[in-house]
C-alpha positions in Angstrom: 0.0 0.0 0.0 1.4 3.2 -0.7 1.3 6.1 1.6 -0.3 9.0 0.0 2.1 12.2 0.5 5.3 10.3 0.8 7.5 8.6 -1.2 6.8 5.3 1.0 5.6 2.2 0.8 3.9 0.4 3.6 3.7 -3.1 4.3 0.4 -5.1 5.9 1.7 -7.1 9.3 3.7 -9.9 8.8 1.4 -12.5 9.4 -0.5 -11.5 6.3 2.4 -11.1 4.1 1.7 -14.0 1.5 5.2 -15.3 0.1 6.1 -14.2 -3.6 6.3 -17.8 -5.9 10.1 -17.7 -6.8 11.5 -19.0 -10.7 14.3 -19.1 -12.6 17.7 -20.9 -11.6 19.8 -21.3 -9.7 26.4 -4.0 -5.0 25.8 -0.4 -0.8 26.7 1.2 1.0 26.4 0.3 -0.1 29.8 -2.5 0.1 32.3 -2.2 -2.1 30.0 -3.4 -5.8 32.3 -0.7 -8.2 34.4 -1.1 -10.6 36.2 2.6 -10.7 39.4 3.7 -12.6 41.5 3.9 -9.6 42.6 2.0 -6.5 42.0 5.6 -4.8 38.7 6.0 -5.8 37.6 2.3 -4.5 39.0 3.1 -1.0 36.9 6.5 -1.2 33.6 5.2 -2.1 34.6 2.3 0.4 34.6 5.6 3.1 31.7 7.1 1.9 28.8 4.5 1.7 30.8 3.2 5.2 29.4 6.7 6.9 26.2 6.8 5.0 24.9 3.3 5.9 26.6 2.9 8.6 26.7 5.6 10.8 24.1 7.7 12.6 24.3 11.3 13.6 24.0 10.2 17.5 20.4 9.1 16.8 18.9 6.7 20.1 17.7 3.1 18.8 14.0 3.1 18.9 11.8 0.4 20.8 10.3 -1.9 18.7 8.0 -4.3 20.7 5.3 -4.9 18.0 6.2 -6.5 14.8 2.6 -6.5 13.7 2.7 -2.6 13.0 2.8 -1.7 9.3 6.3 -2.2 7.8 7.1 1.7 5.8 9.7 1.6 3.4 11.1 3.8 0.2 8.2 3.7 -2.5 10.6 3.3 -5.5 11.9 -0.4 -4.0 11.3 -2.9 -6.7 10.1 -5.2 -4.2 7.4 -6.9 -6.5 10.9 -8.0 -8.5 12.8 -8.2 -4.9 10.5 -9.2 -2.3 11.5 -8.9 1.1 11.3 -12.6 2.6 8.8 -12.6 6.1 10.3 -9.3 7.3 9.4 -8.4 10.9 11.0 -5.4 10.9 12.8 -2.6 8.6 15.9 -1.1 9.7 16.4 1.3 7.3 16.3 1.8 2.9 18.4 4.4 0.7 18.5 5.4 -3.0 21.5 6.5 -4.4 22.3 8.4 -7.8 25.5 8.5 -8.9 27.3 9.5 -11.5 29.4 6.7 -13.2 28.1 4.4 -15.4 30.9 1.9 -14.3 29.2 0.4 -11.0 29.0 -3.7 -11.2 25.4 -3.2 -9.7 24.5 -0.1 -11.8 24.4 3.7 -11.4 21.4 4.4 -9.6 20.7 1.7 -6.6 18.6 0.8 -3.8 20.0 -0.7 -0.3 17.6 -2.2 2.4 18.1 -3.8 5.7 15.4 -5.9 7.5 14.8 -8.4 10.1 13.1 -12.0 8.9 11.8 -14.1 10.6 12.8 -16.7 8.3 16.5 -18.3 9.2 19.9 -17.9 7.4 19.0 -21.4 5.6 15.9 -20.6 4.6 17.4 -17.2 3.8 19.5 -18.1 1.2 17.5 -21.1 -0.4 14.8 -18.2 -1.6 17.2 -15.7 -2.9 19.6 -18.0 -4.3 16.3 -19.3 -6.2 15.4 -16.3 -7.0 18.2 -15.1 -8.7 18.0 -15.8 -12.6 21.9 -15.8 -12.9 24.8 -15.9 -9.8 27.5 -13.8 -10.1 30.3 -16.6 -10.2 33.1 -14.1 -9.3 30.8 -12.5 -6.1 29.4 -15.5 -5.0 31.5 -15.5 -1.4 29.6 -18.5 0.7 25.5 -18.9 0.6 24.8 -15.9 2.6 26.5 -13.7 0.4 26.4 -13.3 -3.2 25.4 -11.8 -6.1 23.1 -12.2 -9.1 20.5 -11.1 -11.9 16.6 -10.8 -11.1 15.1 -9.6 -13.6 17.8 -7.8 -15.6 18.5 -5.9 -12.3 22.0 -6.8 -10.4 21.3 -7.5 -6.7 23.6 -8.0 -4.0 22.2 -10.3 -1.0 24.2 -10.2 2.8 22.2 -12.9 5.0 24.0 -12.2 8.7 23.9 -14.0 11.7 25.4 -11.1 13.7 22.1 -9.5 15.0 21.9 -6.1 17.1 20.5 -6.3 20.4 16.9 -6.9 21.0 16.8 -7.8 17.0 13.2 -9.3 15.9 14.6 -11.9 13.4 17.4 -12.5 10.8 19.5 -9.5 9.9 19.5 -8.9 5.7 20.9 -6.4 3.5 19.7 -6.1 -0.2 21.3 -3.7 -2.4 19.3 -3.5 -5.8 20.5 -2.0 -8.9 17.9 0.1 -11.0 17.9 -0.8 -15.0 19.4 1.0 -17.4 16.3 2.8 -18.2 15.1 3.8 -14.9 18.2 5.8 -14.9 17.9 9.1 -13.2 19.9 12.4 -13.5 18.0 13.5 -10.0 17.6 12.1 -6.6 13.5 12.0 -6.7 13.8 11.9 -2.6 15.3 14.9 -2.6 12.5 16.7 -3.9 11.7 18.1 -0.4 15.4 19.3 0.2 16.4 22.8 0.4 20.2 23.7 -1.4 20.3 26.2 0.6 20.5 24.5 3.9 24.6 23.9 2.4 25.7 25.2 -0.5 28.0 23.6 -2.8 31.0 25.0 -3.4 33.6 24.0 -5.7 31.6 21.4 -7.4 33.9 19.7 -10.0 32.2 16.0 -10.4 29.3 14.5 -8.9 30.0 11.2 -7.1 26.1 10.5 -5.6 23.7 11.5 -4.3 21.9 9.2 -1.7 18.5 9.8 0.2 18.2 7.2 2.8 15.2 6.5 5.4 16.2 4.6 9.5 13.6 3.7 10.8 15.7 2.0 13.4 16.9 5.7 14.5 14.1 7.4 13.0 16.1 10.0 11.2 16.0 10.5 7.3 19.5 11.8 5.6 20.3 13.6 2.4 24.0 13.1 1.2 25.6 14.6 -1.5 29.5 13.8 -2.5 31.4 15.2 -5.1 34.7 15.8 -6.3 36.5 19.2 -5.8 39.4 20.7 -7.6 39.8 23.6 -5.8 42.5 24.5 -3.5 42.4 23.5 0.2 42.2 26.8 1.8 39.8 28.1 -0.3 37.0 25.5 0.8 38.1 25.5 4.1 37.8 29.2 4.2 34.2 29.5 2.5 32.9 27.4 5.0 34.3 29.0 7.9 32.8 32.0 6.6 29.4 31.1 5.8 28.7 28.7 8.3 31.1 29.7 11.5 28.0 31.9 13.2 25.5 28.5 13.0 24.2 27.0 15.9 26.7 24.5 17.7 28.9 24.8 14.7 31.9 23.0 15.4 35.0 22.3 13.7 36.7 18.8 14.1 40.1 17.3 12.6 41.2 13.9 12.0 44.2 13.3 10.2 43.9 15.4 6.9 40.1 15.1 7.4 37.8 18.3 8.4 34.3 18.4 9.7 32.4 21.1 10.1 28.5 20.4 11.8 26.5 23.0 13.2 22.1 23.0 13.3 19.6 24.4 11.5 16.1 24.7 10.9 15.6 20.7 13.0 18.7 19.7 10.8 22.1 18.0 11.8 24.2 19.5 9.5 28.2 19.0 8.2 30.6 19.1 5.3 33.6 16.3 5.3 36.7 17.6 3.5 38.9 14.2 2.4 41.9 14.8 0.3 43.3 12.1 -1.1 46.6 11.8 -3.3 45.5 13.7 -6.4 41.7 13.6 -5.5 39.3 15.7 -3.0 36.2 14.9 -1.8 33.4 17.1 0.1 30.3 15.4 1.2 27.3 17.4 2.5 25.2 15.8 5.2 21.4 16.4 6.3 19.9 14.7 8.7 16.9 15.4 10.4 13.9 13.4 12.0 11.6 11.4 10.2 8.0 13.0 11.1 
């Protein structure tokens, strides 16, 4: 059922979740799925999706006591291609657009996390049977893998490393979008307001990723791009612009800078990683989910 007004899906309670008949035979954050020009730009993007997926902004882990509340997730997931498998509980799901047409799993992706409360076994016997087509070369044990659905790579991470208090299995999916489903624009960032940071020194877009916990109950807009301009310059705009903000603060580790400060019911900060011969900036929003 989709939720009128947001770009959300909602799921009826478990119980009545009737199981999708799989065929067919037998990348996220958003891991490491890309194939990039570089050893430097692996390690980057490695550092990136590790802070957008798996980091929060010092968000508290929300109660869940009632797995027979609606399940709400991102309305775009393809999930009548790649079902979620007796989930009990979402933890979070993320869209990213990027701008390389050289990922393994494809430009534009989706990642989802969920608890099932199916086992690791029974786990990997429907995804594995899903799958039209494994991935020989990413096909690490059966709880890890890769394959073709429906023309769409998807990357499958079945884990029996649980948080505390989990409701069932711990799963990541990361689905790649088609070739025509392509996007220029981030459609969840339709709400989001440039002006909360602006962009300076914009050379080359790397993604942009909109991304939904409802474990933390915060939503988070990222954007990361290459810069080309020089050190002190950004470092200086920034100060400038942004030094008068509300608990802006200024942090350093190794030749990384963060700057955060709050606005308007937004975390806010801008990450300044220079590599050898490459710079990064990545603008972060995070905020409450209503």
């Amino acid at each position: 059922m989709y939720v009128q007004g947001e770009n959300r899906f909602c799921l009826p309670a478990p119980q009545k979740r009737i199981a999708v008949e799989s065929t067919g035979q037998k990348e996220d954050i958003e891991g490491g799925d890309a194939v990039l020009k570089s050893w430097q730009k692996i390690g980057i993007i490695m550092v990136c999706l590790a802070l957008l997926c798996g980091c929060q902004s010092g968000g508290t882990e929300n109660e869940v006591e009632d797995p027979s509340e609606d399940l709400v997730y991102l309305s775009g997931y393809p999930d009548d291609e790649v079902p979620l498998l007796k989930p009990v509980f979402i933890d979070s799901c993320s869209f990213s657009v990027r701008d390389d047409l050289n990922y393994v799993i494809g430009k534009d992706l989706y990642s989802i996390s969920f608890e099932s409360e199916a086992d690791m076994d029974e786990l990997s016997e429907y995804y594995l049977e899903l799958m039209d087509e494994l991935d020989e070369d990413m096909y690490y044990d059966e709880y890890s893998f890769s394959g073709w659905i429906q023309g769409r790579k998807v990357n499958v991470s079945i884990s029996d490393q649980a948080r505390d208090n989990a409701l069932g299995t711990p799963v990541n999916l990361s689905v790649g979008m088609l070739v025509d489903e392509y996007v220029d624009e981030n459609p969840y960032f339709e709400n989001y307001s440039e002006d909360l940071i602006e962009v300076f020194g914009f050379y080359k877009l790397q993604e942009y990723t909109y991304r939904e916990s409802y474990l933390y109950n915060e939503s988070r807009y990222a954007t990361i791009y290459e810069t080309r301009e020089e050190a002190d310059d950004i470092l200086a705009f920034y100060r400038d612009n942004y030094s008068s903000k509300s608990a802006f603060k200024e942090t350093t580790s190794g030749n990384t800078i963060v700057f955060s400060w709050e606005e308007d019911g937004y975390e806010l900060s801008v990450r300044y990683d220079p590599y050898p011969n490459i710079q990064f900036l990545q603008l972060l929003a995070d905020k409450d989910l209503p």
